[in-house]
C-alpha positions as CSV (number, residue, x, y, z in Angstrom):
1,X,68.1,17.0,61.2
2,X,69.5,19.4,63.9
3,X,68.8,22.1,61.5
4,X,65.4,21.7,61.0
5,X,64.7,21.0,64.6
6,X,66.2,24.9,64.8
7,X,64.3,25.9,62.4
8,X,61.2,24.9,63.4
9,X,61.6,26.4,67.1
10,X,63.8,29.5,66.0
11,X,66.5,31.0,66.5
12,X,68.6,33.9,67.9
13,X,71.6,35.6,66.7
14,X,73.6,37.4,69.4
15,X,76.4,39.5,70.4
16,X,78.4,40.0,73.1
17,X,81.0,42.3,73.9
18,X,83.0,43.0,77.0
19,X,86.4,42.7,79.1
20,X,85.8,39.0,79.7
21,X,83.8,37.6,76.9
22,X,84.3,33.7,77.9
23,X,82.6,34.0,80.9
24,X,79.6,34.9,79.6
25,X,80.1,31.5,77.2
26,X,81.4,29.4,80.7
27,X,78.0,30.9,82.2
28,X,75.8,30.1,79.4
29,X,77.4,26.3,79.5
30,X,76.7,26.2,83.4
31,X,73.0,27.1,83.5
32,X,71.6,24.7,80.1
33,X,71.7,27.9,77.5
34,X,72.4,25.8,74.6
35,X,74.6,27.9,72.2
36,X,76.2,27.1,68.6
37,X,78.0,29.0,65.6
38,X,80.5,30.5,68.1
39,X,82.6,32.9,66.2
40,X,84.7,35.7,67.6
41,X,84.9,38.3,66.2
42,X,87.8,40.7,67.5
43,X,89.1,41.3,71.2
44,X,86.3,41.4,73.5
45,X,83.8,40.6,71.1
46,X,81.6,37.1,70.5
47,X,78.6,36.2,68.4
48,X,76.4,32.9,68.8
49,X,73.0,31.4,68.4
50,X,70.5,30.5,70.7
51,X,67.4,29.2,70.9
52,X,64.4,31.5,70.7
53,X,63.1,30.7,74.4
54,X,66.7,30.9,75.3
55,X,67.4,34.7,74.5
56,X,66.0,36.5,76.9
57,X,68.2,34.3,79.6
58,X,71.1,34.6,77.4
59,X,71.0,38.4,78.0
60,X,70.5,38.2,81.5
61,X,73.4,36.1,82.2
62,X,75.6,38.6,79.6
63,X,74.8,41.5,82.7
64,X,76.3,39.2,85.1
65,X,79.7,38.5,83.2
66,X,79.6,42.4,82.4
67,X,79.2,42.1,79.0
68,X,76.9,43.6,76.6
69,X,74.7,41.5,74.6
70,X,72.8,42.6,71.7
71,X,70.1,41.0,68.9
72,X,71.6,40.6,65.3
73,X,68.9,38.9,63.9
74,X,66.4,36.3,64.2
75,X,64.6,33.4,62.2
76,X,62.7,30.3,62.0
77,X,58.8,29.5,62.1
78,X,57.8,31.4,65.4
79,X,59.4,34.6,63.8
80,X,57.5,34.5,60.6
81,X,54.2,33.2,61.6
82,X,54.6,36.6,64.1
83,X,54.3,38.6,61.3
84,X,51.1,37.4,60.9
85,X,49.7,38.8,63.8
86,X,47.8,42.0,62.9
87,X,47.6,40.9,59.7
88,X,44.5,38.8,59.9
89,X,44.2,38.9,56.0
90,X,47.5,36.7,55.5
91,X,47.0,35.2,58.3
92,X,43.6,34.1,57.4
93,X,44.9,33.3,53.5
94,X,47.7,31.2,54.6
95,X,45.2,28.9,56.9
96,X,43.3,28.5,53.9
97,X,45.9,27.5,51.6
98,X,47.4,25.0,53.4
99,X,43.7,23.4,54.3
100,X,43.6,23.8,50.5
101,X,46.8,21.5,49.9
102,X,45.5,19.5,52.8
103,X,41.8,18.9,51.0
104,X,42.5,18.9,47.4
105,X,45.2,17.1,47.9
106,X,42.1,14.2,48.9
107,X,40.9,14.4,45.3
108,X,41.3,12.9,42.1
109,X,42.5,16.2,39.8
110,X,43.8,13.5,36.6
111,X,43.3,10.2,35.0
112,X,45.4,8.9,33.2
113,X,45.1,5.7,30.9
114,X,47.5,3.7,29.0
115,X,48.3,0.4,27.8
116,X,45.0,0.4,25.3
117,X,45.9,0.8,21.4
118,X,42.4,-0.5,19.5
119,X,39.8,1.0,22.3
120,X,40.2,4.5,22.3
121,X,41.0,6.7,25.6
122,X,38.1,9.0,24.9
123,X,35.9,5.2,25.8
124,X,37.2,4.6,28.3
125,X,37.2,7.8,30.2
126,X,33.9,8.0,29.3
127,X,33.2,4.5,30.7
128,X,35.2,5.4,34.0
129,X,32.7,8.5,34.5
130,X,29.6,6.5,34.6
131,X,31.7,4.4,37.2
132,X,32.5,7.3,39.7
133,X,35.5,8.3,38.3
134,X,36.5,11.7,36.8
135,X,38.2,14.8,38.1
136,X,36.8,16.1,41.4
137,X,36.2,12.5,43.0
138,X,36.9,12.2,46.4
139,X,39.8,9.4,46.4
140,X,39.3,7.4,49.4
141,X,35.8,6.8,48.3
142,X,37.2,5.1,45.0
143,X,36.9,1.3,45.3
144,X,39.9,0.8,42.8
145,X,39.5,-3.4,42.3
146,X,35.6,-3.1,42.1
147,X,35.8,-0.4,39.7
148,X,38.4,-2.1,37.3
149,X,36.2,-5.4,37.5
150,X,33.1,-3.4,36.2
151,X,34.9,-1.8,33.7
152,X,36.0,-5.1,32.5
153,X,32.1,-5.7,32.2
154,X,31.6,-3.0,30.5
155,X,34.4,-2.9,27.5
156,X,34.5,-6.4,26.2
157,X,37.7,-5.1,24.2
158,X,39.5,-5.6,27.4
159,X,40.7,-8.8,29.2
160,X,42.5,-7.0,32.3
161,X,42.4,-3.0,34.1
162,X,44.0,-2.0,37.2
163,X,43.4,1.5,38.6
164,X,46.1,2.9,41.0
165,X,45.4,5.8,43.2
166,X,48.8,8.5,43.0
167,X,48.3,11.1,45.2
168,X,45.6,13.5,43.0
169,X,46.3,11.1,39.8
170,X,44.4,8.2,39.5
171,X,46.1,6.0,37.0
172,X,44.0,3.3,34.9
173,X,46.1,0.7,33.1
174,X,44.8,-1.5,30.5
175,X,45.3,-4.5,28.4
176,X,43.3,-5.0,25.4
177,X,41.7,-8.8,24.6
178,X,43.5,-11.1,22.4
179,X,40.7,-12.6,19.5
180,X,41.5,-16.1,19.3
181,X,41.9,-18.0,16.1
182,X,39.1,-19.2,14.2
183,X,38.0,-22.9,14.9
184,X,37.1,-24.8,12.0
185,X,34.3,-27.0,12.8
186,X,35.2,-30.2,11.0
187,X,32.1,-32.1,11.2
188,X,30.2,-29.6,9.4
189,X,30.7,-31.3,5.9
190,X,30.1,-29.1,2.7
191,X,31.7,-27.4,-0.4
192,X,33.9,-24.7,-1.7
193,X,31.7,-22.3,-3.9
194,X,32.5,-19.2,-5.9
195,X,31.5,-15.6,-4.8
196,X,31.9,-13.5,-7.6
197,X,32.6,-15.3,-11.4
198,X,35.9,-14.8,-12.6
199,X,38.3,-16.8,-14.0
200,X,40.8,-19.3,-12.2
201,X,44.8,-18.5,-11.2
202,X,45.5,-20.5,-8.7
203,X,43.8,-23.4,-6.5
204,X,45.3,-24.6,-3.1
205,X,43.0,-27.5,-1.8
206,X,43.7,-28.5,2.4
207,X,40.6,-30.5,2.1
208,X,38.2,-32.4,-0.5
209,X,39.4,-32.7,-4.0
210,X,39.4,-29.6,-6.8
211,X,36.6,-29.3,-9.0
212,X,38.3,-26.7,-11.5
213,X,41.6,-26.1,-13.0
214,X,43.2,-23.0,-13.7
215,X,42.3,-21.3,-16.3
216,X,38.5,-22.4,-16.1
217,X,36.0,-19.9,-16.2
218,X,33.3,-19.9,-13.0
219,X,30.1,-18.4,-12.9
220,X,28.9,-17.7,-9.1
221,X,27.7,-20.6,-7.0
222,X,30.2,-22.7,-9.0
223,X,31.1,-25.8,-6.8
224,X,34.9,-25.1,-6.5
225,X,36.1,-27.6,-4.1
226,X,33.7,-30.8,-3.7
227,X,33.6,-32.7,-0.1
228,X,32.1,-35.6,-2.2
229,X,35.4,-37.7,-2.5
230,X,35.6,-41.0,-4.4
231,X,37.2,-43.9,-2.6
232,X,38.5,-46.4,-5.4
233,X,39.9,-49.8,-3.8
234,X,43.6,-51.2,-4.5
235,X,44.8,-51.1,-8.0
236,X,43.8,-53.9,-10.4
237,X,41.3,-55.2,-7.5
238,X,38.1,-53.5,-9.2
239,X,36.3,-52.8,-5.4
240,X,34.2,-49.8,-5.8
241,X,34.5,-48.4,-1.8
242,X,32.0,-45.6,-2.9
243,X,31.6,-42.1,-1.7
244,X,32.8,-40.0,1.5
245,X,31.9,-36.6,2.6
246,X,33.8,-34.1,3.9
247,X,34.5,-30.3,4.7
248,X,36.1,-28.6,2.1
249,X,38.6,-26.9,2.7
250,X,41.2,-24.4,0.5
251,X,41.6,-21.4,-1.4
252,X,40.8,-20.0,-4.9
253,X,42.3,-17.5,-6.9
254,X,40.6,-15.9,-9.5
255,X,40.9,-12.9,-12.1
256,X,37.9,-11.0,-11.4
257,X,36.2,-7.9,-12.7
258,X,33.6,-5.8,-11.0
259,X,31.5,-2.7,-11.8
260,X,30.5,-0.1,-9.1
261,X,28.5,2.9,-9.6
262,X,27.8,6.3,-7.1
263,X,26.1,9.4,-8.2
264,X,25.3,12.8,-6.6
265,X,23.3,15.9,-7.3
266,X,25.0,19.0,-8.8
267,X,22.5,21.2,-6.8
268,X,23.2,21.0,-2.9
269,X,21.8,23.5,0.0
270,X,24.4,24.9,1.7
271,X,24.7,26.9,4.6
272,X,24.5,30.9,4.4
273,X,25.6,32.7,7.9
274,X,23.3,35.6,8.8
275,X,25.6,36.8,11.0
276,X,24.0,36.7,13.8
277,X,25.8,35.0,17.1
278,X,25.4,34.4,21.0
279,X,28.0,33.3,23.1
280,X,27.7,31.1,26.5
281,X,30.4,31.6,29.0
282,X,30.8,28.3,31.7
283,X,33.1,27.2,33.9
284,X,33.9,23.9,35.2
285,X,35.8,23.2,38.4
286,X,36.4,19.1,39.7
287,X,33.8,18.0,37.7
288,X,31.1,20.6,38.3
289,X,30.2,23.1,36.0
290,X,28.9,26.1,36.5
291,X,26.9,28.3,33.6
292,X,27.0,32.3,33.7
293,X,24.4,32.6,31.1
294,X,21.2,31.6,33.7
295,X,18.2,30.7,31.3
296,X,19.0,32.2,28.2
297,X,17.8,30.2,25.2
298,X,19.2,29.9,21.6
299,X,16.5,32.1,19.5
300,X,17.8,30.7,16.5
301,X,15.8,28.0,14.0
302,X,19.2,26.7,12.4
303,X,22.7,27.2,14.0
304,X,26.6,26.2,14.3
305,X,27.4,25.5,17.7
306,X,31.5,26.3,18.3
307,X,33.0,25.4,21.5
308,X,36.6,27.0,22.5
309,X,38.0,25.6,25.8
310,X,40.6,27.0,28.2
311,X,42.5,24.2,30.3
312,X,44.5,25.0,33.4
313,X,47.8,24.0,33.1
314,X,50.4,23.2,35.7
315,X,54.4,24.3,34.3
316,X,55.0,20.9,33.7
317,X,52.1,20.9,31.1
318,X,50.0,18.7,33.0
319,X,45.9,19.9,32.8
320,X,44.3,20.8,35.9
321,X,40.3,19.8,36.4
322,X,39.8,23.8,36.0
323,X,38.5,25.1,32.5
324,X,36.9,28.1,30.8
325,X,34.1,27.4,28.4
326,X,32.8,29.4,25.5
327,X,29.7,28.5,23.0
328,X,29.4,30.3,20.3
329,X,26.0,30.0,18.7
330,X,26.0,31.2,14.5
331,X,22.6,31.3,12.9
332,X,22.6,30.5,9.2
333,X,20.5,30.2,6.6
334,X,20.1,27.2,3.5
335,X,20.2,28.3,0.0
336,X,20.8,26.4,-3.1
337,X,23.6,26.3,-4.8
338,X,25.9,24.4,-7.8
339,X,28.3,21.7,-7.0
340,X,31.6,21.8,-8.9
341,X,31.4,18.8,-11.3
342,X,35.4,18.5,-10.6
343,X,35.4,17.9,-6.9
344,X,31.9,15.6,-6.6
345,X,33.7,13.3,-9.3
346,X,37.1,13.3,-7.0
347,X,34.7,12.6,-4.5
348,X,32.7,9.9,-6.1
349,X,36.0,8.6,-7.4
350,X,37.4,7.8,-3.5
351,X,34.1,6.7,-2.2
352,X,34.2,4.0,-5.5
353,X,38.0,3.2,-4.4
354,X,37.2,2.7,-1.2
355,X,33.9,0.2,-1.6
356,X,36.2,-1.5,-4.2
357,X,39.1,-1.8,-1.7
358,X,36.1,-3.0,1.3
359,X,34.8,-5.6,-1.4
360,X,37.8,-7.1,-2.0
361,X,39.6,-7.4,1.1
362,X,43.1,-7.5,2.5
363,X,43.9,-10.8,0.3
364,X,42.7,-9.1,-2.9
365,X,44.0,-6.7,-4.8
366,X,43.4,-4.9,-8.1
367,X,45.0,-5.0,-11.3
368,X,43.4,-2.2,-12.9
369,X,40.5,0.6,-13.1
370,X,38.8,2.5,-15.0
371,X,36.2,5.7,-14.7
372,X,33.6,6.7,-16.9
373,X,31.2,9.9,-15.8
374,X,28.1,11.4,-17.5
375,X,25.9,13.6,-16.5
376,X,21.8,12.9,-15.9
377,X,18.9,14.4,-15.0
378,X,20.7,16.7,-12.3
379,X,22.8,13.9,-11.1
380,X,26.3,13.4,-11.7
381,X,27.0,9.5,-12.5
382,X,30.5,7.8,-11.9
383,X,31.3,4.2,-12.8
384,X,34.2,2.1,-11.7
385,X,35.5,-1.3,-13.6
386,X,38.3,-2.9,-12.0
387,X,39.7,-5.9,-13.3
388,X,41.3,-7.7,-9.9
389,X,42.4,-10.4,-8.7
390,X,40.9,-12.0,-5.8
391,X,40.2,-15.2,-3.8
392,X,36.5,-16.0,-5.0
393,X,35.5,-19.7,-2.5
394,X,33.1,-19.4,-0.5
395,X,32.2,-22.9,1.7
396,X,28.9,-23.9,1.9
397,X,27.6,-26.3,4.2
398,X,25.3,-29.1,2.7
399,X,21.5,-29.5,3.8
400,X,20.3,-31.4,6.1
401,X,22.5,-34.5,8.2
402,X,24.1,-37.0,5.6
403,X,25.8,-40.0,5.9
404,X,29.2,-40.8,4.6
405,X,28.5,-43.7,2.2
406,X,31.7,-45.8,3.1
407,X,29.9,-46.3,6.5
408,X,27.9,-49.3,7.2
409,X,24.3,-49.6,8.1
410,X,23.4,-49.9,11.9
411,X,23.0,-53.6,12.1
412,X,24.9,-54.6,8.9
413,X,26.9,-57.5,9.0
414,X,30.7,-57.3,7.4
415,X,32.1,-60.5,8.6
416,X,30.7,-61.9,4.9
């Protein structure tokens, strides 16, 4: 601590020499010149440091012990900032570099998010400019708690944010919202139908009673699993308790088999660059940008817009709201031209794969498939048939309010 106290007052190196050099150390001691790194050096010769407002005493009381005292050097702040003194450029850059640090220092230069996996960054940055905050924000003026709350309105994806204000990074944590299971409503009564036709692997009933077997073929709207269950009385007692309704519930497998189709013209219009180009310069500082291309107007009826953009980046690797922009403007031209038959089909082919693969969904899967591709009228055809296997029930809820018929009538006596 002592050394930085030194440091920030300065410091003087000195040198004495004479017959008695101690007394000029006994009458530095006596009148409060405070004095440290005392080395001698040979007979009749000492060096120490003094205090910058000390010197000039120092010297004088070296006269009175007869003894010669000289400057070796000097340092500290008062030393360098007199360099400075006729130098009102540096001078004059240095006081604006440190109010620099001491303003920018005020604003948000980063956000950073993390914690979020399904809702992308790019969202919620986006989302957080809208709020107030993006590079160049003043920082105090950032309402951290309000502004997490809104964005929580805003991005339903989200059940909790926190924003934390580090020095020029403001840092936005995130947890995404947890979907909760799906509640069966129970008093909805109804039956298990078949979406597609197909025929039947496997049947797993959690509710009603089957209505196929496997091995049955179904045709689409097929009642798979009935609600409609018959309640038989005890064995040998030959009481009829009737019908009950309920929600049925369960899952069908089935071998399936399903045709798609996609086509595409073998003549397209494609784009033909002239050659011609403009390019925009702009640059954008905290937030604001600022164009060097004034009013000028893109003269062009159909163009590529390219953007190239040059981030500032600290050593560390971490970008700095400063960037250099540049728009690069290509006017083309449409002409027609042939599509090679090879890549449409390879391109029809995915698109078919990928419907098939939608259709189905993550429980089904397919067994097999097979292409066919002609050629009509201009028009290149593809046709998939997949043979799959799937689960095909469906429930339905039944019309209208009904009555389970094991339930007595309002008013019905069953005392006999």
């Amino acid at each position: 601590m002592q050394k930085v106290i030194n440091f920030l007052r300065g410091s003087v190196r000195l040198e004495a020499e004479g017959a008695f050099p101690e007394r000029f150390l006994n009458l530095c001691a006596q009148n409060g010149v405070a004095f440290w790194a005392v080395e001698w050096l040979e007979t009749g010769r000492v060096a120490i440091t003094v205090p910058r407002r000390d010197a000039k005493r120092a010297q004088a009381l070296g006269e009175r012990a007869s003894c010669q005292v000289k400057r070796q050097k000097s340092g500290g702040v008062p030393f360098f900032l007199a360099r400075f003194r006729r130098r009102y450029a540096l001078l004059t850059g240095l006081v604006l570099s440190l109010a620099a640090v001491c303003v920018l220092s005020q604003f948000v230069l980063t956000v950073e998010v993390s914690g979020n996996e399904t809702v992308t960054t790019a969202e919620i940055l986006t989302e957080l400019r809208r709020l107030g905050v993006r590079p160049g924000v003043y920082g105090p003026g950032i309402d951290p708690a309000a502004t997490a709350q809104k964005l929580l309105l805003q991005l339903d994806d989200l059940s909790w944010c926190a924003i934390n204000l580090k020095g020029t990074v403001a840092e936005v944590l995130v947890r995404e919202r947890i979907e909760p299971p799906e509640v069966v409503d129970e008093t909805e009564l109804g039956d298990v139908v078949a979406a597609v036709p197909g025929i039947v692997t496997q049947v797993e009933v959690l509710g009603g009673e089957p209505a196929v077997e496997e091995g049955n073929t179904v045709v689409e709207g097929q009642v798979l699993i009935t609600g409609n269950i018959h309640m038989e009385g005890a064995q040998y007692s030959g009481i009829d308790l009737g019908w009950r309704q309920v929600r049925a519930q369960g899952r069908v497998y089935a071998r399936t088999w399903r045709t798609l189709e996609a086509e595409i013209p073998l003549t397209a219009q494609v784009k033909a660059y002239t050659g011609e180009k403009q390019s925009f310069w702009s640059l954008s500082l905290l937030g604001w940008r600022v164009n060097f291309y004034g009013n000028s107007s893109i003269s062009y009826e159909r163009y590529d817009k390219i953007s190239d953009v040059w981030t500032a980046r600290l050593p560390g690797g971490q970008e700095m709201p400063l960037s250099l922009t540049r728009e690069t403007v290509r006017a083309y031209q449409t002409v027609s031209a042939q599509v090679d038959p090879a890549a449409a089909e390879a391109l029809l082919r995915g698109q078919l794969e990928e419907d098939l693969l939608d259709a189905l969904g993550e429980k089904g899967e397919v067994v097999s498939m097979d292409f066919t591709t002609r050629e009509q009228s201009g028009m290149l055809l593809v046709r998939l048939q997949a043979e799959c296997r799937e689960e095909i029930g469906r429930f339905v809820p039944y019309e209208g309010q009904q009555k389970n018929e094991t339930q007595p009538e309002e008013g019905q006596d069953l005392s006999g």
